[in-house]
Backbone bond lengths (Angstrom), bond angles and torsions (degrees), N, CA, C in turn:
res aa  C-N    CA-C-N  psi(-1)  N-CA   C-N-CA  omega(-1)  CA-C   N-CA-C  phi
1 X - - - 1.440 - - 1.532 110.99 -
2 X 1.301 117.23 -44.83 1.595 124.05 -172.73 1.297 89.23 -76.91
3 X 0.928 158.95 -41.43 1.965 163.35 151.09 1.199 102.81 -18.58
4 X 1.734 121.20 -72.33 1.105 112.72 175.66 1.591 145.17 -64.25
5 X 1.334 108.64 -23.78 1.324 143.89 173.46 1.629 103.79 -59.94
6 X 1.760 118.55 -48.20 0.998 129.06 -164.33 1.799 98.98 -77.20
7 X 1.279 88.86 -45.01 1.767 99.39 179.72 1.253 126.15 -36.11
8 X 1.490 96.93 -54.99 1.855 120.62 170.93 1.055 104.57 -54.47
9 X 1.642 129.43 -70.00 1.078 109.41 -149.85 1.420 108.50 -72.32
10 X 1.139 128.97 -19.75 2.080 138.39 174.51 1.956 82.63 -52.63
11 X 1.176 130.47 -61.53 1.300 122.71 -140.56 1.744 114.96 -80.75
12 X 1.595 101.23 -21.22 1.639 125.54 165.35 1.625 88.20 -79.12
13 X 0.744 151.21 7.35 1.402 121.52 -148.98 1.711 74.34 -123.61
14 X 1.612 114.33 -67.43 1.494 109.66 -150.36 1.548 89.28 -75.15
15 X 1.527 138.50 -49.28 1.654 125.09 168.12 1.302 113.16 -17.15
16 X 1.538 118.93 -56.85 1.546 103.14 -173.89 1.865 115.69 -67.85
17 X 2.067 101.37 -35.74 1.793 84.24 169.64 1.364 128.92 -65.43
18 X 1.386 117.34 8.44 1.396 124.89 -163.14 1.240 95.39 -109.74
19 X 1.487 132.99 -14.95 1.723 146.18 -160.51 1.602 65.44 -96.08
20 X 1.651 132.73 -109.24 0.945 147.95 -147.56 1.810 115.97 -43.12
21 X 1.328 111.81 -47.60 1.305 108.61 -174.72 1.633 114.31 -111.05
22 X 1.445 135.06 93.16 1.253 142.13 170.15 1.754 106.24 -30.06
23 X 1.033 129.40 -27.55 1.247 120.22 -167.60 1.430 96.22 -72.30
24 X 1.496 136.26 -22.97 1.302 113.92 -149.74 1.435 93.38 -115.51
25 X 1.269 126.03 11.60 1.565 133.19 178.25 1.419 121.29 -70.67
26 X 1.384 110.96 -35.72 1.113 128.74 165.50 1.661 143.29 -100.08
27 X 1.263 135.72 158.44 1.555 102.69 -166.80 1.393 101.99 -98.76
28 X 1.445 103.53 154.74 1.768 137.00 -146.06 1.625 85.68 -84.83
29 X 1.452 115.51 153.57 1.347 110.87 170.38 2.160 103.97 -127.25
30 X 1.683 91.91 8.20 1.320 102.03 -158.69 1.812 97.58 -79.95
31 X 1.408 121.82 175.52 0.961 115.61 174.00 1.763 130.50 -76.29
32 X 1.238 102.35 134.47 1.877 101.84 -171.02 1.556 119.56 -18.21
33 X 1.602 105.44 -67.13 1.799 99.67 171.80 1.034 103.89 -38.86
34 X 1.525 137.28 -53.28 1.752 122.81 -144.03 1.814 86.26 -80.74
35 X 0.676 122.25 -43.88 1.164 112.64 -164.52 1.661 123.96 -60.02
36 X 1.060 115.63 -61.97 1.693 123.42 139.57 1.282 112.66 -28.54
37 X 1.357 147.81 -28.42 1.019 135.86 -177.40 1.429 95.09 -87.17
38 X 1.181 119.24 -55.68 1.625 137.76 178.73 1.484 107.95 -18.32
39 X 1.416 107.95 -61.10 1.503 131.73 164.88 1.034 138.41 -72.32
40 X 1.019 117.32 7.69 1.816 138.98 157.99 1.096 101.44 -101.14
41 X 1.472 122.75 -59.23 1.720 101.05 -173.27 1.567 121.37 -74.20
42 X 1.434 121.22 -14.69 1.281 125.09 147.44 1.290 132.25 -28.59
43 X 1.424 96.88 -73.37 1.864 122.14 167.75 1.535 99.36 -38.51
44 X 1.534 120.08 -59.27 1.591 132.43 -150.15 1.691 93.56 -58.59
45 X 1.687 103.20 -67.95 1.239 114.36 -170.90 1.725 98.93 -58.85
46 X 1.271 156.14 -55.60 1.405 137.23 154.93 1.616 126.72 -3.90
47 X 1.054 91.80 -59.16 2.003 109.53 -173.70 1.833 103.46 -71.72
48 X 1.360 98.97 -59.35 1.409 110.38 164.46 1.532 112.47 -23.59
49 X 1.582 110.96 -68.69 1.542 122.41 177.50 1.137 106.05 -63.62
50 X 1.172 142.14 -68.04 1.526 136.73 164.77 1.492 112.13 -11.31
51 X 1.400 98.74 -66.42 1.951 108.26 -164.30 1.641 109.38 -45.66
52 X 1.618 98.05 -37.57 1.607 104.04 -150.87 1.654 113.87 -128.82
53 X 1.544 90.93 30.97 1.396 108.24 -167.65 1.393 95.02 -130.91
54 X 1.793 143.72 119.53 0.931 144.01 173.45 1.992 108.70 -66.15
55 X 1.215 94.49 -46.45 1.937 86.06 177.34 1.707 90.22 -135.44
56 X 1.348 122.35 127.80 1.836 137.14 161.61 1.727 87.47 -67.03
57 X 1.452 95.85 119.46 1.820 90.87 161.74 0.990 115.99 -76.23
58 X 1.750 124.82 -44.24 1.417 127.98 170.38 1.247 120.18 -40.16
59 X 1.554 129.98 -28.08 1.367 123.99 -161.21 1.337 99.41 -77.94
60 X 1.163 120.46 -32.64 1.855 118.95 -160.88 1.602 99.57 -107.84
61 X 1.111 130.23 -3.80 1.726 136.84 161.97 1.478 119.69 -57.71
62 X 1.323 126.69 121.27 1.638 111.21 170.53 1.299 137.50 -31.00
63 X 0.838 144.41 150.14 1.750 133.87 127.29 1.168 122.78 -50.56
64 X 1.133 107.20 122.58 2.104 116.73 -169.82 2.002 84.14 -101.21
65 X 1.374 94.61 134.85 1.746 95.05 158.08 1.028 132.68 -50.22
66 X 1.388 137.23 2.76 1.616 133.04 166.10 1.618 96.59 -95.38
67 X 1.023 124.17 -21.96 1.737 111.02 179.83 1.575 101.94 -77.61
68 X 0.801 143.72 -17.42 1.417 147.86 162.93 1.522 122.01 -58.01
69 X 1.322 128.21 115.96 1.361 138.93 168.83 1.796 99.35 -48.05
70 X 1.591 111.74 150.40 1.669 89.81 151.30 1.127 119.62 -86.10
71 X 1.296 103.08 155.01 1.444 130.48 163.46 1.668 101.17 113.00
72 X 1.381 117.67 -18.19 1.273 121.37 -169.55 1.787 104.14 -82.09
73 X 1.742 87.39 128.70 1.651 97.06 171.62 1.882 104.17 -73.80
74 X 2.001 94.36 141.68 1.539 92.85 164.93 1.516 118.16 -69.17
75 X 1.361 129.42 133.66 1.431 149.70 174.61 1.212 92.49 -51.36
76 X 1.592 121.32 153.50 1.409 137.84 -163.80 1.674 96.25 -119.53
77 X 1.218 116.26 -16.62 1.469 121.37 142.76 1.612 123.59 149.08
78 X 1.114 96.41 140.56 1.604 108.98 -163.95 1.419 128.80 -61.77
79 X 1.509 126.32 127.10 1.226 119.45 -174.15 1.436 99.98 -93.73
80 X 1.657 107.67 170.83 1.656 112.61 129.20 1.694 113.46 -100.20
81 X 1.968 72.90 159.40 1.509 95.00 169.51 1.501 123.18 -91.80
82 X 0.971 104.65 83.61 1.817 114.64 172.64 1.648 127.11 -35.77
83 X 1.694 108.08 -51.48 1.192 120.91 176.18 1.822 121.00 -144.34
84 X 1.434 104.57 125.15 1.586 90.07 -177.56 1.775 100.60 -125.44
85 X 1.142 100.74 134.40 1.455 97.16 -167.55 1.932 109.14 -121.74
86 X 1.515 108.49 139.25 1.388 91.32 176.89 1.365 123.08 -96.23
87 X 1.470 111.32 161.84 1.334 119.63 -174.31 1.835 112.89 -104.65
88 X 0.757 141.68 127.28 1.228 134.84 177.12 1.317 108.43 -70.07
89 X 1.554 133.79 -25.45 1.807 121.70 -172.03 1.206 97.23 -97.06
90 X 2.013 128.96 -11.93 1.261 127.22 -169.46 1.969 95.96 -89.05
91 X 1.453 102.37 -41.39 1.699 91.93 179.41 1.449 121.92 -81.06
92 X 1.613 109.53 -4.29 1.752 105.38 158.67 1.225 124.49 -85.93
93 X 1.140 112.25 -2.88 1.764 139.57 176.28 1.508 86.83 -79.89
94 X 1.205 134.13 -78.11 1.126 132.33 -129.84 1.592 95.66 -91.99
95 X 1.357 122.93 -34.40 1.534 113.33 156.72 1.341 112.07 -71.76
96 X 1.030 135.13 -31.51 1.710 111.85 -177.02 1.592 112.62 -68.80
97 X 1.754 110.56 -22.49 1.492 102.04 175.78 1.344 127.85 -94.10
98 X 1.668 111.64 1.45 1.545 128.16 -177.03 1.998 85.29 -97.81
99 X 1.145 100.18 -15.18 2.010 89.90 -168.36 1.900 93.37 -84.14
100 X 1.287 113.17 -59.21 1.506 138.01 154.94 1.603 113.33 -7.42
101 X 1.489 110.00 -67.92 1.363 137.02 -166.52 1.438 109.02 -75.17
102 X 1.856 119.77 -38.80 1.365 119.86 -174.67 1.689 102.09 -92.21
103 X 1.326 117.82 -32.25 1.653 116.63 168.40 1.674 105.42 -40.27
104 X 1.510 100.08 -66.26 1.697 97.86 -176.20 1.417 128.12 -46.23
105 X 1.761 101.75 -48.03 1.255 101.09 169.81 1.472 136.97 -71.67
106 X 1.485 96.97 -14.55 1.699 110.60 168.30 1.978 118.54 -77.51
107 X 1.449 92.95 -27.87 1.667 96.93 174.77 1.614 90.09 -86.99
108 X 1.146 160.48 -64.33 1.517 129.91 178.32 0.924 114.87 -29.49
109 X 1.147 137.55 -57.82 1.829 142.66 -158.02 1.508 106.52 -49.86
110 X 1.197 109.94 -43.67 1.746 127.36 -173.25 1.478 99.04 -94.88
């Protein structure tokens, strides 16, 4: 349940950087680092506007169907993320399956 809960709010979360920033609407052809970086400073500049912005107009504006990827259902409506906290057994999870995931793809390569 807390999995799924967490899920949503990641999926409201990047919909709205995808409302705000056109670059991330579409898929990236740039290289992985840049891209991850791409999406941090997205996020950054988001919070940024948040911090120092009394009302985000974008935040409370619809989603028009061209901001939408296909296949993606429109969100029934977007939160913020107030607090994200780390877990230490959730980020050895998540490195043992990015360590996991690049082994495999490194034994294909060869």
């Amino acid at each position: 349940m807390k999995y799924s809960q967490a899920r949503n709010i990641i999926e409201k979360f990047f919909g709205l950087l995808k409302k705000r920033w056109t670059i991330l609407r579409s898929p990236s052809f740039y290289p992985i680092r840049f891209q991850g970086r791409m999406i941090i400073a997205c996020a950054l500049l988001h919070n940024f506007i948040r911090m120092y912005m009394d009302v985000d107009p974008e935040e409370y504006t619809p989603i028009t169907l061209d901001e939408l990827s296909i296949g993606e259902d429109i969100p029934d409506k977007l939160e913020s993320i107030d607090v994200v906290e780390a877990s230490d057994e959730w980020s050895q999870w998540r490195d043992d399956l990015a360590r996991e995931m690049f082994d495999t793809w490194m034994s294909r390569r060869t």
